[in-house]
Jmol script that loads the backbone (N, CA, C; Angstrom):
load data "model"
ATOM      1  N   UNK A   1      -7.038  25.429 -26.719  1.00  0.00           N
ATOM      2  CA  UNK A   1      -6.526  24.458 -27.653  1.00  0.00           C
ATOM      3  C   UNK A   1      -7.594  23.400 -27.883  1.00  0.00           C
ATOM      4  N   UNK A   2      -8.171  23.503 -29.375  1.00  0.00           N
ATOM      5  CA  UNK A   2      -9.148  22.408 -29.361  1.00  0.00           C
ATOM      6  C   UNK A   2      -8.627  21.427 -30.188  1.00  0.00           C
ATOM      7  N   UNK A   3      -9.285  20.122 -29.351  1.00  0.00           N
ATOM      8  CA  UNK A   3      -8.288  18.557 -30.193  1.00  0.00           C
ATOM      9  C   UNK A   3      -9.315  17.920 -30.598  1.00  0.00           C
ATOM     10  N   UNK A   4      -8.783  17.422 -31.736  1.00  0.00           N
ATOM     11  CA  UNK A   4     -10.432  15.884 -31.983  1.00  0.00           C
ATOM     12  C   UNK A   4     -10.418  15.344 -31.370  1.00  0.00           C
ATOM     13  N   UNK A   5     -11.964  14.986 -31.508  1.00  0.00           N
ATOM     14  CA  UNK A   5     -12.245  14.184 -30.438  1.00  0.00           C
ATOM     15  C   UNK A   5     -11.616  12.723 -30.933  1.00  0.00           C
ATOM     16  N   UNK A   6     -11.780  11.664 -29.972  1.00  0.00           N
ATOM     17  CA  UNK A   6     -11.188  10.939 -30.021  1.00  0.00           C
ATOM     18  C   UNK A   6     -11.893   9.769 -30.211  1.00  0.00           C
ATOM     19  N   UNK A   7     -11.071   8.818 -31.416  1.00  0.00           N
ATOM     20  CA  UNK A   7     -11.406   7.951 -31.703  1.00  0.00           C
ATOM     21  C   UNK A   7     -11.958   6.917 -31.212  1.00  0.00           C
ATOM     22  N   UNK A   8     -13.106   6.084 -31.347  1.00  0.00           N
ATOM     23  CA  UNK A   8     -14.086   5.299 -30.309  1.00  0.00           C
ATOM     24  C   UNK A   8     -12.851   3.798 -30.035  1.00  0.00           C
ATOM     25  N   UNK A   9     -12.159   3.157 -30.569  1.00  0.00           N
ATOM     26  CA  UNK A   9     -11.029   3.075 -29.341  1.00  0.00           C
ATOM     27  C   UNK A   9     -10.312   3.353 -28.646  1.00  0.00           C
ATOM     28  N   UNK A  10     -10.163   4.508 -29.077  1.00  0.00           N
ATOM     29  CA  UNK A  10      -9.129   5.202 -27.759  1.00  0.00           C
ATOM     30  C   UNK A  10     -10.275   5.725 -26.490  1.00  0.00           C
ATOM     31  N   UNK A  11     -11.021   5.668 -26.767  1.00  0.00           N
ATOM     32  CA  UNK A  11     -12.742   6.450 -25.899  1.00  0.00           C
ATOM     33  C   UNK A  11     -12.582   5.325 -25.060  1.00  0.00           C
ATOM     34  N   UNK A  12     -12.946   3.601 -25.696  1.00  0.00           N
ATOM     35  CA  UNK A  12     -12.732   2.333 -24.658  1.00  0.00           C
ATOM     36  C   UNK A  12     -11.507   2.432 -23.853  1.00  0.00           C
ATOM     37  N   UNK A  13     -10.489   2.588 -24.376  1.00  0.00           N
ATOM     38  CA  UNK A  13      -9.182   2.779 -23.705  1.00  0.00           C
ATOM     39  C   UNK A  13      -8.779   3.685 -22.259  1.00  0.00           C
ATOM     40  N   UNK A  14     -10.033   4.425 -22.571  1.00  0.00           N
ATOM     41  CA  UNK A  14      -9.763   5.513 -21.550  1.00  0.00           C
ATOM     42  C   UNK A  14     -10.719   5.609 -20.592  1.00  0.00           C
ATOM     43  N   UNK A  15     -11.731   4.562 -20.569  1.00  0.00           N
ATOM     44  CA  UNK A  15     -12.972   4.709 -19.456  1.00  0.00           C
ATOM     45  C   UNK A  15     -12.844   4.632 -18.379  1.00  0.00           C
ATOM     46  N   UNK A  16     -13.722   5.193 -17.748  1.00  0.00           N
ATOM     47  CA  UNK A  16     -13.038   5.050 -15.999  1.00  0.00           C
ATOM     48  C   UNK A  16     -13.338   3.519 -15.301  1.00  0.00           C
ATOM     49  N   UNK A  17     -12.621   3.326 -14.655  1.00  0.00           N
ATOM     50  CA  UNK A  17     -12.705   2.370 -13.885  1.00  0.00           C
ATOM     51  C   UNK A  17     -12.953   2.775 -12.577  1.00  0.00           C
ATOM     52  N   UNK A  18     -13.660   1.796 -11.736  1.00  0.00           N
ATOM     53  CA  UNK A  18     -14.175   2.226 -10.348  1.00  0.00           C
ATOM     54  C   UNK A  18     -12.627   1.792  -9.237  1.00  0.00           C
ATOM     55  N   UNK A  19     -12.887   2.286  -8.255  1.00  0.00           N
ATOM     56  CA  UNK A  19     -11.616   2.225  -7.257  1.00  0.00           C
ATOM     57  C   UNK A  19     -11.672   0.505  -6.665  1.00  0.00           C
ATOM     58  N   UNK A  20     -12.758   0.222  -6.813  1.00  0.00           N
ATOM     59  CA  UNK A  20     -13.059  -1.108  -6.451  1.00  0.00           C
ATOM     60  C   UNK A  20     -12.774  -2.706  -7.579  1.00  0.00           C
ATOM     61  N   UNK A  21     -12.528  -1.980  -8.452  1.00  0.00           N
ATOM     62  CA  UNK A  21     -11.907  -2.934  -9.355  1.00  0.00           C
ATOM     63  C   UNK A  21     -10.079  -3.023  -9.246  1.00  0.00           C
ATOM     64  N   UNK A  22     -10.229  -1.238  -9.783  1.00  0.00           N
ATOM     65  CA  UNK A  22      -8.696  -1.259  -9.799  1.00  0.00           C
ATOM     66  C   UNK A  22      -7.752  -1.959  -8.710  1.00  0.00           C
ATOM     67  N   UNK A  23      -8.386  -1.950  -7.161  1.00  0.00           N
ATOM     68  CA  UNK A  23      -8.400  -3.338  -6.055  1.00  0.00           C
ATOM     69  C   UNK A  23      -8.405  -4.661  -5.852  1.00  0.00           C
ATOM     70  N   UNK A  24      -9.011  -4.252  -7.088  1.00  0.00           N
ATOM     71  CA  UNK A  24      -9.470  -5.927  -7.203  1.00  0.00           C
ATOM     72  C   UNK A  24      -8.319  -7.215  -7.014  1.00  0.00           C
ATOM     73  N   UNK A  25      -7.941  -7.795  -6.658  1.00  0.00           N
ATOM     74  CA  UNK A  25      -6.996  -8.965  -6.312  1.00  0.00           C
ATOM     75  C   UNK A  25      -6.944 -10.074  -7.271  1.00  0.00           C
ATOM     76  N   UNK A  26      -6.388  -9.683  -8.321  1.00  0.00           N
ATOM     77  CA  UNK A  26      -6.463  -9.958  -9.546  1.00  0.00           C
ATOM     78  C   UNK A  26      -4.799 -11.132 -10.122  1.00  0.00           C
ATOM     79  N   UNK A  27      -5.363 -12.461 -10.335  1.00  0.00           N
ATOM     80  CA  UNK A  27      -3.934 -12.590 -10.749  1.00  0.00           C
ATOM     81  C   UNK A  27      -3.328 -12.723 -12.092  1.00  0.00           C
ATOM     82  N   UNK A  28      -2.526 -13.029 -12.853  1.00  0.00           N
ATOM     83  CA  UNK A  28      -2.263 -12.892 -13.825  1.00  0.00           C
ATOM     84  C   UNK A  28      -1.508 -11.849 -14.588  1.00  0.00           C
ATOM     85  N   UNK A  29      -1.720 -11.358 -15.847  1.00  0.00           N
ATOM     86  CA  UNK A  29      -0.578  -9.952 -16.189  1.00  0.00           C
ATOM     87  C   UNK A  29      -2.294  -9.581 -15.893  1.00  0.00           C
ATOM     88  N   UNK A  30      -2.563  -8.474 -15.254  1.00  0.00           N
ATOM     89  CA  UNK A  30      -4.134  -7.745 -15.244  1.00  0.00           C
ATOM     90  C   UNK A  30      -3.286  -6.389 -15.124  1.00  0.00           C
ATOM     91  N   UNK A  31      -4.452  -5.211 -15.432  1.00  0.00           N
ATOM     92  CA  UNK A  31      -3.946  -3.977 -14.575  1.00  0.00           C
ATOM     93  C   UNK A  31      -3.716  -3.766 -13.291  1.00  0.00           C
ATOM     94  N   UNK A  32      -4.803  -4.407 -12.309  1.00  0.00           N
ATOM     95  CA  UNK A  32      -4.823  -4.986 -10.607  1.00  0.00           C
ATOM     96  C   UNK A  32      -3.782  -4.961 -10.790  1.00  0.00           C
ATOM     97  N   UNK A  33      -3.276  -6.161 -11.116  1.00  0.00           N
ATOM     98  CA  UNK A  33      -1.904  -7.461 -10.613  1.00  0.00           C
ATOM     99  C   UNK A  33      -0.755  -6.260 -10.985  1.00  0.00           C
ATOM    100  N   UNK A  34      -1.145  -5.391 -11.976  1.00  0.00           N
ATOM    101  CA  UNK A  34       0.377  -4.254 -11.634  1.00  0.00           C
ATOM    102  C   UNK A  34       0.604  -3.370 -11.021  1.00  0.00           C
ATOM    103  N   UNK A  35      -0.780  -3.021 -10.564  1.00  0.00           N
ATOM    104  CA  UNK A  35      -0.916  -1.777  -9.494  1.00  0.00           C
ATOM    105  C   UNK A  35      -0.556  -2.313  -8.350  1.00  0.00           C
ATOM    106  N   UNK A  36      -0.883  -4.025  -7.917  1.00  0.00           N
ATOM    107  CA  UNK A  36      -0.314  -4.580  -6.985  1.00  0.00           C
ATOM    108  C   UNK A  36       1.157  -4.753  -6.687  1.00  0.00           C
ATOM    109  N   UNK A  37       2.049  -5.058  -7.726  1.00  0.00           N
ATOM    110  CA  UNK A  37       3.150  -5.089  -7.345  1.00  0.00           C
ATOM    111  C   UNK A  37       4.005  -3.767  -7.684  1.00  0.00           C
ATOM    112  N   UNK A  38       3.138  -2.373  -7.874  1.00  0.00           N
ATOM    113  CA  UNK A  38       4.141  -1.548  -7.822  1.00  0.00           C
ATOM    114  C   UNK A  38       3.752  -1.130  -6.466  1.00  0.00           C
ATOM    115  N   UNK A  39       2.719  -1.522  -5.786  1.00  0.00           N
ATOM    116  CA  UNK A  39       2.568  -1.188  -4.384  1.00  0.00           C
ATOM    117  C   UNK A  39       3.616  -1.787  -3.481  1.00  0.00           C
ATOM    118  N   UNK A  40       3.743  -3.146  -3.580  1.00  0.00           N
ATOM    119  CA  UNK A  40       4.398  -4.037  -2.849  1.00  0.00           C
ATOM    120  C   UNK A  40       5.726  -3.665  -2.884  1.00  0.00           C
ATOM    121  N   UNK A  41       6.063  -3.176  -4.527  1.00  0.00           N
ATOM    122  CA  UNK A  41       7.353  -3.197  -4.557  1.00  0.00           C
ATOM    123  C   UNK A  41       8.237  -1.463  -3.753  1.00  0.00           C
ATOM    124  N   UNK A  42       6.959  -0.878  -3.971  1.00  0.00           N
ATOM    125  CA  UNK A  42       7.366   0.362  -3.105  1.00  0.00           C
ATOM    126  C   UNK A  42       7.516   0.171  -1.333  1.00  0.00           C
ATOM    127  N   UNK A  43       6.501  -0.677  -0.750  1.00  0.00           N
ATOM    128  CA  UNK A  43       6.669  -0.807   0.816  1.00  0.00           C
ATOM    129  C   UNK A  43       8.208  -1.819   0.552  1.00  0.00           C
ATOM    130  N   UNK A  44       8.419  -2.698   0.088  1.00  0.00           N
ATOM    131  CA  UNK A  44       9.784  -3.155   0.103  1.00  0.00           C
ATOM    132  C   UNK A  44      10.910  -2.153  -0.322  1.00  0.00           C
ATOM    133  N   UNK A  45      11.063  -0.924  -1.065  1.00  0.00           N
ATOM    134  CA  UNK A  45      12.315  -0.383  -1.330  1.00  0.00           C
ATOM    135  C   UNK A  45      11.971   0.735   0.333  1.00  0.00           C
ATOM    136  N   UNK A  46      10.920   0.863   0.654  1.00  0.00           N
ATOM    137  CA  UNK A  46      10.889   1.582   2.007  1.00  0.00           C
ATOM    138  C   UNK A  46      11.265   1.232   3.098  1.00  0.00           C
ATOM    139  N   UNK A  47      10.937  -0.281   3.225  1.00  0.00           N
ATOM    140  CA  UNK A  47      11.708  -1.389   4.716  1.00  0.00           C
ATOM    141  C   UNK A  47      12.721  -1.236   3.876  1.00  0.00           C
ATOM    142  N   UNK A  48      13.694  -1.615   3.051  1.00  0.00           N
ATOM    143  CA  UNK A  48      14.979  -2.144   2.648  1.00  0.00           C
ATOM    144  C   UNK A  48      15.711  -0.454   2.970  1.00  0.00           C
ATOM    145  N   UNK A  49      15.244   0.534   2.838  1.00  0.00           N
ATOM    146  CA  UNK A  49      16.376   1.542   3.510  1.00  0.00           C
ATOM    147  C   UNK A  49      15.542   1.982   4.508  1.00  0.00           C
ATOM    148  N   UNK A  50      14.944   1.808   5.225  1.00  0.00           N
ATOM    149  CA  UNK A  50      14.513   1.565   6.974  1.00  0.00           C
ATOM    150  C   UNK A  50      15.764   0.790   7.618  1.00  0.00           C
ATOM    151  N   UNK A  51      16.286  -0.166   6.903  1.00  0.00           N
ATOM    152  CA  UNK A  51      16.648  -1.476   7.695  1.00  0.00           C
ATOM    153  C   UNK A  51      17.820  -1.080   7.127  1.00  0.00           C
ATOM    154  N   UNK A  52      18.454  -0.444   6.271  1.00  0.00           N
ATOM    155  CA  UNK A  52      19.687   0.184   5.713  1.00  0.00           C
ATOM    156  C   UNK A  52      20.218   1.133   6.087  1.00  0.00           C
ATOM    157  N   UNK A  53      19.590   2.045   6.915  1.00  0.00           N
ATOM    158  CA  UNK A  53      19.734   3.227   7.928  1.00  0.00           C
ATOM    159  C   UNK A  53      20.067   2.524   9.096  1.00  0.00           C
ATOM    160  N   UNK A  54      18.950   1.538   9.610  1.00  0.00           N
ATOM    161  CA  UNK A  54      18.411   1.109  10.724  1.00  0.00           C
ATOM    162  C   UNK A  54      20.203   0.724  11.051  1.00  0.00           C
ATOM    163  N   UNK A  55      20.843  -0.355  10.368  1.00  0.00           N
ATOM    164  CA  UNK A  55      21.545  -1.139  10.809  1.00  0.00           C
ATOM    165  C   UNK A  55      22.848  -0.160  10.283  1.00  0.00           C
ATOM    166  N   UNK A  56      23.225   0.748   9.606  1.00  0.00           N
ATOM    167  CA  UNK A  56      23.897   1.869   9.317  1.00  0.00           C
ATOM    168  C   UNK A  56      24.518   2.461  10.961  1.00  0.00           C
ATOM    169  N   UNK A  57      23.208   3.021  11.273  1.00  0.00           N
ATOM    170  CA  UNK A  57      23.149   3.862  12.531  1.00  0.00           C
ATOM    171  C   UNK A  57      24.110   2.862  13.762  1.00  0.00           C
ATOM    172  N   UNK A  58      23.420   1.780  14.083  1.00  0.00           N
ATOM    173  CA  UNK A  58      23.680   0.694  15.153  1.00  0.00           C
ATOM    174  C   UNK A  58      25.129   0.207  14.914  1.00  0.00           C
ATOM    175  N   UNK A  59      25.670   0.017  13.582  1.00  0.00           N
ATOM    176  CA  UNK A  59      26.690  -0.087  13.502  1.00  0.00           C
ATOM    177  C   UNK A  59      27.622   0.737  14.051  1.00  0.00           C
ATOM    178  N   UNK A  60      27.711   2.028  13.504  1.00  0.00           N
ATOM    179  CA  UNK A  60      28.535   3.184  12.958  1.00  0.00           C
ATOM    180  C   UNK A  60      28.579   3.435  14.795  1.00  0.00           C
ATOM    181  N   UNK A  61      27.564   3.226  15.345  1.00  0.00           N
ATOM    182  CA  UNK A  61      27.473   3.987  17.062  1.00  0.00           C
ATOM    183  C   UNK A  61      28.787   3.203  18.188  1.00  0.00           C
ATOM    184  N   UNK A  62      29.093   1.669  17.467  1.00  0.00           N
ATOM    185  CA  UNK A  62      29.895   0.950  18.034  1.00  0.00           C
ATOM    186  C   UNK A  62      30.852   1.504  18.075  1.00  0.00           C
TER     187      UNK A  62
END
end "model"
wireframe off; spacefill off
backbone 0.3
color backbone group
């Protein structure tokens, strides 16, 4: 399947970025700052049913 090539903004749009940026500790709306809080927001839905089991279990054993 051959596609055109692609238009020289969509070319900017799509450049790679290094692993060391995308890291980068960035605040504001950035790309960082969203990769950051879908990180954060994943270790929090992971403790919140850790601790939803956790206290499930301890209960239910009484």
């Amino acid at each position: 399947m051959n596609l055109p090539p692609p238009e020289k903004d969509e070319q900017d749009l799509r450049s790679t970025v290094s692993k060391q940026e995308l890291n980068a500790w960035k605040r504001g709306f950035t790309p960082q700052a969203e990769i950051w809080n879908g990180r954060m927001a994943s270790i929090g839905l992971i403790i919140g049913l850790f601790l939803l089991i956790l206290v499930n279990n301890l209960l239910s054993a009484n």
